[in-house]
C-alpha positions in Angstrom: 168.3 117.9 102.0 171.9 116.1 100.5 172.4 114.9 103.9 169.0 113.2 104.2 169.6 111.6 101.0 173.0 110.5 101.5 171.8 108.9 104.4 168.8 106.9 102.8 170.9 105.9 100.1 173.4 104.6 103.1 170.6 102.7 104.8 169.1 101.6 101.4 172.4 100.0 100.6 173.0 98.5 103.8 170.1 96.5 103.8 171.0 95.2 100.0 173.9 94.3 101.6 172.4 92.5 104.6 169.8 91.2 102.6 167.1 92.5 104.8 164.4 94.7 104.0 161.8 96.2 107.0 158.4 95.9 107.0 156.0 99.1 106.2 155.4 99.3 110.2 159.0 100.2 110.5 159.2 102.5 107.5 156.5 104.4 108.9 157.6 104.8 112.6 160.9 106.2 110.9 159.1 108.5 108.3 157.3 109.8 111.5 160.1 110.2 113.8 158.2 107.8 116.8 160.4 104.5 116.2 162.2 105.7 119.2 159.4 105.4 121.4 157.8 102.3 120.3 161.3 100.4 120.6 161.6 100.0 116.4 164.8 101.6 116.3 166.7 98.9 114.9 164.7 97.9 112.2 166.2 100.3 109.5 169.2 101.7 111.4 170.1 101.6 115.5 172.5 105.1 114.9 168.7 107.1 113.8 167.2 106.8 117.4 169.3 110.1 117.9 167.5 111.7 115.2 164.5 111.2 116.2 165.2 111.6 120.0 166.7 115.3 118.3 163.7 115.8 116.7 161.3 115.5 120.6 163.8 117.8 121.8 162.7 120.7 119.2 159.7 120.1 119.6 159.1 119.6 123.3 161.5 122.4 124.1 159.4 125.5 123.1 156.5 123.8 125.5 158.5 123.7 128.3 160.0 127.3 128.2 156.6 128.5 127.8 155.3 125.6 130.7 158.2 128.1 132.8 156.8 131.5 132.3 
């Protein structure tokens, strides 16, 4: 959980620096993990497609060991 905070506080502070602050359509493709698929992965940050991207893996990995069997 200190690592997800440490990084909203990064991402909160970068856009105070940038002067830029996203719209609620990119907040909530990030709070779901889908702003990878719908291409809104530079809104808050371009480095958390990879978390999200990590996140399909887990889930879609279980479904295709079972798809195996």
């Amino acid at each position: 959980m200190r690592r997800v905070t440490v990084i909203a506080v990064a991402a909160v502070a970068n856009w105070i620096c940038k002067g830029t602050i996203p719209d609620s359509s990119s907040v909530i493709s990030h709070v779901l993990l889908i702003h990878d698929v719908t291409g809104d992965y530079q809104a808050i940050n371009p480095v958390f497609w990879s978390i999200a991207v990590e996140c399909h893996i887990y889930l879609l990995m279980p479904m295709l060991v079972w798809s195996w069997r």
